[in-house]
N, C-alpha and C positions, 0 to 999 in steps of 0.2 A: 504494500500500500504506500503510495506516493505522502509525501507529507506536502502543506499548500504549500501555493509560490512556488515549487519546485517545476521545472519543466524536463522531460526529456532529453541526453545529451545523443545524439542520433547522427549516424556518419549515411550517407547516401548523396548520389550524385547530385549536379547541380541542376536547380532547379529555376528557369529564370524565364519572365516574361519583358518587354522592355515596350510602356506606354510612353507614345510618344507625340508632339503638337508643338503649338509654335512657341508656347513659352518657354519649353527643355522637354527632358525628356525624365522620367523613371525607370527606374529598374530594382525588381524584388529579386532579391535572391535568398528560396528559403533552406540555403542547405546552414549561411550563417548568421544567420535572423538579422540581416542587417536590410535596407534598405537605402538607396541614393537618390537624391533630386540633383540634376544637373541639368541648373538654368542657364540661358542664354543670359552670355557677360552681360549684352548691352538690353537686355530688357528682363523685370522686376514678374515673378508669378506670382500674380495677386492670389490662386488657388494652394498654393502652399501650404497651408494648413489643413483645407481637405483633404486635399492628393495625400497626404501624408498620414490622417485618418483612413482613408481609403484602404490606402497601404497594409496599413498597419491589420485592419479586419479584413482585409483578403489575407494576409499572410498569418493569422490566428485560423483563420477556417479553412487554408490546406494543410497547417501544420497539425492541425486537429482529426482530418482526415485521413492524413496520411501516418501517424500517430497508431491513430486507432486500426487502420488497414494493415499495419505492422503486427500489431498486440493480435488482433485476430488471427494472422495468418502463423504466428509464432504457437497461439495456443491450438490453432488446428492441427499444426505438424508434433503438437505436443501430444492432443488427444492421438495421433494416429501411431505415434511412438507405444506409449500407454494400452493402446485397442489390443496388444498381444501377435505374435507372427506374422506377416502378412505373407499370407500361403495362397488364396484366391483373388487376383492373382498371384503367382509369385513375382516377384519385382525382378529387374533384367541383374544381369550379371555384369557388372562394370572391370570387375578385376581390382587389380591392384592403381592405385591414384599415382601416376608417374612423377607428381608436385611435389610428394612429401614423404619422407623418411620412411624405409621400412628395414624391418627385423632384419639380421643374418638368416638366413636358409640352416635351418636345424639339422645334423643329422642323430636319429634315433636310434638306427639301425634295426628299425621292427624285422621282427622277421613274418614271413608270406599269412602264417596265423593269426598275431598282431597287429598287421596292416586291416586283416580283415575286422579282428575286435576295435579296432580304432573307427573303421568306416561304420560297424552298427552301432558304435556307442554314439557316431555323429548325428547317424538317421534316425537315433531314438526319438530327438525331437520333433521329427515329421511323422503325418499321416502316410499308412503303407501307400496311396497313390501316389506320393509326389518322392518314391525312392529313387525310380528308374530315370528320375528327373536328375534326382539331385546326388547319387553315388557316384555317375561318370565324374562331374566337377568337384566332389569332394575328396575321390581318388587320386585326381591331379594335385589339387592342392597338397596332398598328404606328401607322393612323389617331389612334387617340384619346390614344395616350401618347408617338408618337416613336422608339419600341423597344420590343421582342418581348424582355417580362421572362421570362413564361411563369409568370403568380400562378398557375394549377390545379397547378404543381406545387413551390410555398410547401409547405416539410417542416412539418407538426402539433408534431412534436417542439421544446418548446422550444429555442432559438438559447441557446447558453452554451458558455464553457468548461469542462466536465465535466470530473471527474480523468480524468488518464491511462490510467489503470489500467480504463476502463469503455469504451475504444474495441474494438471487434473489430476487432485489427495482429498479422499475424503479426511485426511489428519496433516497438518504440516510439518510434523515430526516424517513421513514419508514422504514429505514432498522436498525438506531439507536432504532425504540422501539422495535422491533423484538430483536434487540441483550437485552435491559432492561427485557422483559418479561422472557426469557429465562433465564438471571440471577436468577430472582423472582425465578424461578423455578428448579434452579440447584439444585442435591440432597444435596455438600456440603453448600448450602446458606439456601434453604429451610427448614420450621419445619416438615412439613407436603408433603412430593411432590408431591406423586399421588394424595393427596387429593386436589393441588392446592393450602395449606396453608404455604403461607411464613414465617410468625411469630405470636405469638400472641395467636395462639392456633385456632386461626379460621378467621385470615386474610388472605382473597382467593384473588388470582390472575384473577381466574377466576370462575363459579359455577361448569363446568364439562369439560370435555375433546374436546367436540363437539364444544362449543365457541375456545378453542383454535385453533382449527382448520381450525376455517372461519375465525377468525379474522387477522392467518398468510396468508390468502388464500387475505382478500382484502386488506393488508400491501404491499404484492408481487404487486400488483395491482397498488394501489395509484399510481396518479399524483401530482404533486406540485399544484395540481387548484382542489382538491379535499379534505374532510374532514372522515375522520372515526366514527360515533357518537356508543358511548357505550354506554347502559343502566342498569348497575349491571352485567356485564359481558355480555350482551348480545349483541352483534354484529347490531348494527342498520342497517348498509350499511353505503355504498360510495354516499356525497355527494356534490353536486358544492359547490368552496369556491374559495377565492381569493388566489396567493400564498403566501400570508402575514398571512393568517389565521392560526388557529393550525392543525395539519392534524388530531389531535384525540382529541375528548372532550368525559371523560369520567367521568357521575355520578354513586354513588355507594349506596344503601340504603336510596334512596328517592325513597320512596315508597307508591302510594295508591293501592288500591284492589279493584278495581271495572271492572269488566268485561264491564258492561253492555257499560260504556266510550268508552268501544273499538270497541265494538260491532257495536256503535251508527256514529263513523266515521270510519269503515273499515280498521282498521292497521293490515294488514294479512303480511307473510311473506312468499316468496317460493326459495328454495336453489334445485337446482340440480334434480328438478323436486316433491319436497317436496312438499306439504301444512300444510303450517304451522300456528300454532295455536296463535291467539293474545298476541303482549305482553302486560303482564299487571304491568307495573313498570311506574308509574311516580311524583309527587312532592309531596313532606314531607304534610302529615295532623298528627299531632304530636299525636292523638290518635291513632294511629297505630303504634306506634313508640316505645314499651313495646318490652319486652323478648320474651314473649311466645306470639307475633305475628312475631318480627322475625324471630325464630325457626320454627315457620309453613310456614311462605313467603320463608325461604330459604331452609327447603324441599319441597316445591313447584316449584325451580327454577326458582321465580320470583323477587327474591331481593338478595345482598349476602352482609354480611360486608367485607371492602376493606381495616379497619385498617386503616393504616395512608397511607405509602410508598407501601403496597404489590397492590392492587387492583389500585393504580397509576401508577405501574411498575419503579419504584425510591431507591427501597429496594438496599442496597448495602451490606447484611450482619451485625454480629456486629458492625463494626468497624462504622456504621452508625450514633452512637449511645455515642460510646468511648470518644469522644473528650468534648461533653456534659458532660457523667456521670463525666471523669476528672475533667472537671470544676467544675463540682457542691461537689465531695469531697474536689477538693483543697479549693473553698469557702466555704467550710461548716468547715473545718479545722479555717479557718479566721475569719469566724465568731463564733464560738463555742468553739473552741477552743485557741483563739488568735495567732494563727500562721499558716502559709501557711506550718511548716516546719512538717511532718507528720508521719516522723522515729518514729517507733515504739509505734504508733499510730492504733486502730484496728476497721476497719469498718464490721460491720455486714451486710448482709441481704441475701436475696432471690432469686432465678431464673436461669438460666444458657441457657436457651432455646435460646429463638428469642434475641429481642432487650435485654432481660435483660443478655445475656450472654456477654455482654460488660464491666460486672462489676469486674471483675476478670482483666483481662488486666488495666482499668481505673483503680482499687485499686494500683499496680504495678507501671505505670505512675507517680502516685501521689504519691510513696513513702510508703504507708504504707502497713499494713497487713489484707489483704481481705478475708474472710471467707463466701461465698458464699453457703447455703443451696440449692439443689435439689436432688428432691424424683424420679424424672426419673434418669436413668443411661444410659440411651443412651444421651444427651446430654450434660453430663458430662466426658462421653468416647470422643465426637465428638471435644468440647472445650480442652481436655487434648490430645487428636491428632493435631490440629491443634495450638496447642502452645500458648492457650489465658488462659491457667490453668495449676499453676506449680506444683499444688499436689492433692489428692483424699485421701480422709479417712471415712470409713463407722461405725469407731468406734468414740465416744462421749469422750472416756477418754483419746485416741489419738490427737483428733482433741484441746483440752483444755491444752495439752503439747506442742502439737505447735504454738498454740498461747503465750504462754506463753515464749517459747524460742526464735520465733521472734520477741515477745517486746522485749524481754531483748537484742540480737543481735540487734534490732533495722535495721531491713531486711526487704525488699520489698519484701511479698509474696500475691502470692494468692493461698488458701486453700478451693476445693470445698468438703463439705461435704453430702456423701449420703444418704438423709435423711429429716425429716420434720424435716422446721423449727421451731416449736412451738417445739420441743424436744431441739435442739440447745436452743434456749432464754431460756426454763428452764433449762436446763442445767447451764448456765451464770448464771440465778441466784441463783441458789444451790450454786455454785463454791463460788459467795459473799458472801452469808448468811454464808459459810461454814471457809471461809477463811481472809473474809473483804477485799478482793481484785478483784474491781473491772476491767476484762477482756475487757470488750468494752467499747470504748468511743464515735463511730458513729453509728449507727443506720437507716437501712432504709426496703423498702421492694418492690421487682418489680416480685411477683407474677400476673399473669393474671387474678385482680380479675374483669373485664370488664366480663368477663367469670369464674363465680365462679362455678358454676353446671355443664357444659362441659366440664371441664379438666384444667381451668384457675388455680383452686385451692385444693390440695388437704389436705384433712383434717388428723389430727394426729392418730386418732382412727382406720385407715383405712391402710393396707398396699398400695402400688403403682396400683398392679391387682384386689387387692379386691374392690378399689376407682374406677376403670375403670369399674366393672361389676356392682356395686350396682347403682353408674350415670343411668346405664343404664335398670336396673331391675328394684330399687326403688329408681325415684326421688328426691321424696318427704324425703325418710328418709335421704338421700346423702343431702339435703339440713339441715336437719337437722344437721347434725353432722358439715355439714361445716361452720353454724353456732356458735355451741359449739367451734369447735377449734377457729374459730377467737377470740373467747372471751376468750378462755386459753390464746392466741398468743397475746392479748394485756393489759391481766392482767398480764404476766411475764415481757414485752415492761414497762408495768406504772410502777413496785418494778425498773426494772434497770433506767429508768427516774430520778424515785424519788433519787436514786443512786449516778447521775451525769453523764449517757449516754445522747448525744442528738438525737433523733431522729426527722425524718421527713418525707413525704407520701411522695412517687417518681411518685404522680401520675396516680400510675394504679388503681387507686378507692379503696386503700386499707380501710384508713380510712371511706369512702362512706360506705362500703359493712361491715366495723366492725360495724358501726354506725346503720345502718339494723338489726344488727345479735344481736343487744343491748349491745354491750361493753361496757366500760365508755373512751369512747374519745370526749365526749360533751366539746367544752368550754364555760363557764360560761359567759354571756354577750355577744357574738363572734355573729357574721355577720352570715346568709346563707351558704356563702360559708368556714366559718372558725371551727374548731376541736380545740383537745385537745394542737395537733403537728400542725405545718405547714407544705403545702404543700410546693415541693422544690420551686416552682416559687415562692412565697410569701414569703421566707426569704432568698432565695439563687440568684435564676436564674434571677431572676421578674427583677431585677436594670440591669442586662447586658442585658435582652430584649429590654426594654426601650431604651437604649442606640443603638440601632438596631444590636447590636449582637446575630448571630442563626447559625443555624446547614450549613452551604451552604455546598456543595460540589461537585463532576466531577467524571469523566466515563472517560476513555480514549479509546476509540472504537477501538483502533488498538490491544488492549489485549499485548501490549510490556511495560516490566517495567519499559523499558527504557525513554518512553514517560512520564509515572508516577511518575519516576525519573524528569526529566523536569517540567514539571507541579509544583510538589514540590519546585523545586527552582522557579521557577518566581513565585509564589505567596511566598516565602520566601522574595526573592528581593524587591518585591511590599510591604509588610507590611513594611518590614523597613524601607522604603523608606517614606512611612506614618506616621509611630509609630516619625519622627523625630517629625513631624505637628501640633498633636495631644494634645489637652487640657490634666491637670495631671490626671481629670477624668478618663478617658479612655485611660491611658499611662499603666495601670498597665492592664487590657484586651489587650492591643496587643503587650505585654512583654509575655505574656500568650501563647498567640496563635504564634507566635513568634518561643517561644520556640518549642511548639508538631509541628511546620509543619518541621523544622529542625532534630527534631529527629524521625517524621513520619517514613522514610523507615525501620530505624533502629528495630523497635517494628511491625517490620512483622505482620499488621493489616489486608492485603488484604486476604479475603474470595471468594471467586466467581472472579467477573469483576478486569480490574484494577483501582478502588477509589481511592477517599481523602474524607474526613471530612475535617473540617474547620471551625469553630467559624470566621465569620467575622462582622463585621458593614456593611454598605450600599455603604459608598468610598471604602471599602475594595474587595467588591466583585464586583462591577463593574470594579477596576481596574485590580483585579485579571482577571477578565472571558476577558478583553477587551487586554490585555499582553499572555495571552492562546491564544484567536483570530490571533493575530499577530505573536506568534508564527509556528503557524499553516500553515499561508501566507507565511510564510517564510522557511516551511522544517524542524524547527526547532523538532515539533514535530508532529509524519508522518501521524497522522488519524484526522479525527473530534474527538471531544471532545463535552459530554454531562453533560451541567451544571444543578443542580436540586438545592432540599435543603428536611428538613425533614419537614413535617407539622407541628412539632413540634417548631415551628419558631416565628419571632416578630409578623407576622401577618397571618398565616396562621390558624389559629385554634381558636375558640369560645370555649372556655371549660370554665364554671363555678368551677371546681371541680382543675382545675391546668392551664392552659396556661392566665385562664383571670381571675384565683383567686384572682389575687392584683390589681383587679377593683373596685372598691368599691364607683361609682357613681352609682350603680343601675344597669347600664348595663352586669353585668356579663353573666348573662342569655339571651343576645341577640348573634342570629349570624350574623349579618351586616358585619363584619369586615373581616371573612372568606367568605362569598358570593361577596363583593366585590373583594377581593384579586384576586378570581377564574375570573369573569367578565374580573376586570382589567388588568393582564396576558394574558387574552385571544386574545383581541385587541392591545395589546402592543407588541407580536412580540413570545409568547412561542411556542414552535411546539406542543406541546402536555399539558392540561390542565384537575385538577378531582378537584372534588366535592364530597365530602363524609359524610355520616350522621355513626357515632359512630368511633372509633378509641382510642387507650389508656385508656379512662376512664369506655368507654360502651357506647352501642347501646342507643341511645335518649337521650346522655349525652352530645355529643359535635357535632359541625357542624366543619368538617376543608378542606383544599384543599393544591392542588402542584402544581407542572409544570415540563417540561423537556424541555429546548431550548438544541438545537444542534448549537455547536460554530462549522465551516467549513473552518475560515479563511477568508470569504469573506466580504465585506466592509456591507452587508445587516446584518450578524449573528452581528457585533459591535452594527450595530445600535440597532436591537434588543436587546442586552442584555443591551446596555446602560438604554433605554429606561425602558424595565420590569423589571431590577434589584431594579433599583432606587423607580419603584412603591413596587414594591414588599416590600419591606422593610420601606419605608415611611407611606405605609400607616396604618401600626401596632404602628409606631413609635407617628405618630399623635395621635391616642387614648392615648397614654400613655402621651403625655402632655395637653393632655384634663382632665385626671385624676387628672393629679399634681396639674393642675390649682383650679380644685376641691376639692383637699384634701387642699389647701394652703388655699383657700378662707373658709372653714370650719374650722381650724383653726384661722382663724384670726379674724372672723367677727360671729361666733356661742359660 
């Protein structure tokens, strides 16, 4: 719902008519509500003030027309989304969109049985008429891409987050995921869009086109006394629930493989006169929990990885991400460097894609000079469009002059180069060996090595196309060489080390997957989970975790940035109001945070929806989401608002490898802490709650979960978030003084 005075901000071509006579002429043009009189110098239009009434209400009654012919035709293509498959007719088969990014070509290696289980697990969602239609083109698909996306049935309707207020819900609590999903899958948010991949390189929203479709179809549907159950993308159905429950629980990659289970209590499904074929997804047996059972289970369409935020429907774009990576440069500055102050100061690393395309923008934030390596150019184009990347350079002797004149200018830049990085790091250390003048002094890397054979990582030896065919022609050697480069990429890493660069794994299982490939990143007496470098949580992030500071952040459902605007300042209001309170611990974290929600608007971070990020503690966020609620009650700001956070958080995530690397009771390897999060949330009041096996590090690497509450304004959405905020973040918080306590007593009594 618009709040008054407000108008539409509306992009469409120009619209212009030009009245004209002997006194001048006019001309409306309603694409930017302006209008001109352009009189003749030498004579006075005594009509000036009609004409210009005139004006004015013709150009209200086509902006009102054309307004409203919008809003209609958006809510028709919404209804038609909603209405469930569209089988009569079936809609044409476009293919693959040649405009915009898609996946690497998978290979699964089904064999002749499996190819066949894969294609009836496709046709389950069709009626037996339209098999003979639809198995020759889903066979191709399977052969020529790896996985049965189902492009003939790619929605026409552009991919966005629409306002809320345009979905056809009978509840806005499902009309809020409808607006999340679509985000996911906006082409500017998305990595991957037709293939469903948000980020990450194969973090799906969904497995194929067909779930999307039912599951807008029982969103439209839901009651406030009904539930949605998901099972790796797969639409379980509508089922009774209290209206305190979540309306959607969705798990992602818990997975067994036993037919015979299903077989044995009858779990069949039938849609629109379908018979459909069992699903077979359900609870983690951790020996099935490998790569290349993966790779078979999700071209089989029976499991999909959900990443962290994509397959939760939480993904907010870069800017997701931002407020974190700042963090962790500005503390790595602090600690490694002794100063927060970062002028002319130069962070190296990797990625530009999904989450890791945050790093360019964070480098800037923080003051210094970001040089960001990636070997695609489409996402380097996409970042240097949308304003998160101030430069592009594909030459090496270029990119080492600019470095070098923004230390010396001591200039906030970010510099993406097109290119592998293991070329970049050798480069750097040519330049020292060459010159004694060490270039870099941070160090990190947020390649998708979770996904090092699929397109996660590409190796030095290989152009960008020639890596895309040989993945797919020969695996086996594709692993080899990606192998080799890691080990080039972290024998150039150790000479700038030993240098005086500091470096440290961000995470995405680089050191894990060097440490495979046989590099020398061992460290000598080091724990399980500890390398040559630290991971960021372990010497950066780990103390602001503890402290229950994480990723929180909001959706503002009405799509006005005006509201976003608002939102911005009451959680501005709210910290300070705090930061007065606060032990000197944790005076300099909300000095911090402080600062980026203040100059948020400024560094034009929204991608897709209208977000925030936000780094807060556990008072911070409750009082925030609980000041949002009341605003809301009050008009202040004119839509529901959708609170989330990143599984990336105090307690959302089990990772031995990064979120629970500075555990060091033994428990690193358990996921307790993320099953209950998910559990706890669920009972406490969130609308929508996941569960997910792999994300960030890799498939059988980490257990993590999310949630999504809808703030409404009303005295039930307080309670709520009072209630689940407070778990939410305590109970990550608890572990971590269970550890202290542990490490204190091992010190003092060992």
């Amino acid at each position: 719902m618009r709040r008054e005075g407000k108008t539409s901000k509306l992009t469409y071509a120009v619209i212009g008519r030009r009245l004209e006579g002997q006194q001048g002429s006019v001309h409306i043009n309603l694409c930017n509500s302006s209008c001109e009189l352009q009189t003749n110098p030498e004579r006075t239009c005594k009509y000036k003030p009609l004409i210009q009434r005139y004006i004015l209400h013709v150009y209200l009654l086509f902006s009102y027309l054309y307004i409203s012919s919008v809003n209609t035709g958006v809510m028709s293509s919404l209804k038609e989304v909603c209405a469930g498959l569209p089988l009569d007719p079936l809609p044409p088969n476009r293919g693959r969109d040649p405009s915009i990014p898609h996946a690497p070509v998978r290979t699964p290696n089904l064999t002749p049985a499996e190819e066949r289980l894969a294609l009836r697990n496709a046709l389950r969602y069709f009626p037996p008429n339209l098999h003979a239609t639809l198995a020759t083109e889903f066979a191709q698909e399977l052969r020529q891409y790896g996985h049965i996306y189902m492009y003939r049935f790619y929605p026409t309707l552009r991919m966005r987050a629409y306002p809320i207020d345009q979905y056809p819900c009978r509840t806005r609590q499902a009309a809020s995921i409808m607006l999340m999903i679509m985000n996911n899958l906006d082409p500017a948010v998305a990595q991957f869009p037709q293939e469903l991949v948000t980020y990450g390189g194969n973090g799906q929203v969904f497995s194929n086109w067909a779930q999307f479709w039912l599951v807008f179809h029982y969103l439209s549907t839901m009651t406030e006394e009904q539930t949605l159950v998901m099972y790796s993308g797969h639409p379980l159905g509508l089922f009774p629930s209290l209206p305190s429950s979540p309306r959607c629980v969705i798990t992602n990659g818990m997975v067994r493989y036993t037919q015979a289970f299903m077989h044995e209590y009858g779990l069949f499904f039938t849609h629109k006169g379908a018979s459909l074929y069992p699903l077979v997804l359900f609870q983690v047996i951790p020996n099935y929990s490998s790569r290349e059972e993966y790779e078979k289970m999700f071209a089989m369409g029976i499991t999909m990885y959900g990443q962290m935020t994509a397959g939760s429907y939480c993904y907010i774009g870069p800017q997701g991400i931002v407020h974190g990576t700042m963090l962790t440069v500005l503390n790595a500055g602090r600690r490694y460097l002794g100063s927060g102050d970062l002028r002319g100061r130069v962070f190296v690393t990797s990625g530009l894609g999904g989450m890791s395309g945050a790093q360019a923008k964070a480098a800037v934030i923080a003051g210094c000079v970001g040089v960001i390596a990636e070997v695609d150019e489409a996402p380097l184009k996409k970042r240097h469009e949308q304003g998160w990347l101030m430069e592009i350079t594909s030459d090496l002797s270029h990119c080492i002059q600019r470095i070098r004149e923004a230390r010396k200018a001591k200039m906030a830049l970010s510099l993406g180069y097109h290119g592998n990085i293991v070329d970049l790091w050798e480069c750097l250390y040519q330049e020292y060996k060459k010159t004694g003048e060490l270039l870099v002094d941070l160090g990190s890397d947020q390649t998708s090595l979770h996904n090092p054979f699929s397109g996660g990582y590409y190796p030095v030896q290989l152009a960008f196309r020639q890596a895309n065919q040989l993945m797919n022609t020969d695996p086996e050697r594709f692993k080899t060489l990606v192998h080799e480069s890691l080990r080039r990429q972290v024998a150039a890493i150790n000479k700038l080390s030993d240098a005086g660069m500091f470096f440290w794994d961000y995470g995405n299982a680089f050191l894990l997957e060097a440490q495979r490939a046989g590099a020398e990143v061992e460290k000598k007496g080091g724990g399980a989970t500890e390398f040559k470098y630290p991971s960021y949580v372990q010497h950066i992030m780990g103390d602001i975790f503890s402290l229950g500071f994480g990723p929180f952040r909001w959706v503002c459902t009405s799509g006005d940035p005006a509201d976003l605007a608002e939102t911005d300042a009451i959680a501005t209001a709210v910290l300070e109001e705090i930061s007065s309170t606060v032990t000197e611990q944790v005076r300099q974290q909300y000095n911090d945070n402080i600062c980026w929600i203040r100059e948020a608007g400024k560094h034009k971070m929204v991608v897709g929806s209208q977000a925030r990020i936000l780094y807060s503690d556990q008072r911070g966020r409750v009082s925030i989401a609980l000041a949002i609620n009341q605003a809301i009650a009050k008009g202040r700001v004119s839509a529901p608002v959708v609170i989330s956070r990143d599984h990336h958080d105090v307690s959302g995530t089990d990772s031995p490898f990064r979120e629970t690397s500075n555990v060091y009771d033994g428990s690193a390897f358990c996921a307790d802490m993320a099953v209950q999060n998910f559990v706890g949330d669920a009972f406490r009041g969130a609308t929508w709650v996941a569960l997910h096996n792999g994300g960030g590090v890799g498939w059988g690497e980490v257990i993590n979960g999310g949630f999504g509450l809808v703030l409404d304004g009303s005295e039930d959405a307080g309670q709520r978030a009072k209630l689940m905020l407070n778990w939410d973040v305590s109970n990550g918080v608890s572990i971590f003084i269970c550890v202290f306590i542990y490490i204190h007593l091992l010190y003092c009594y060992i």
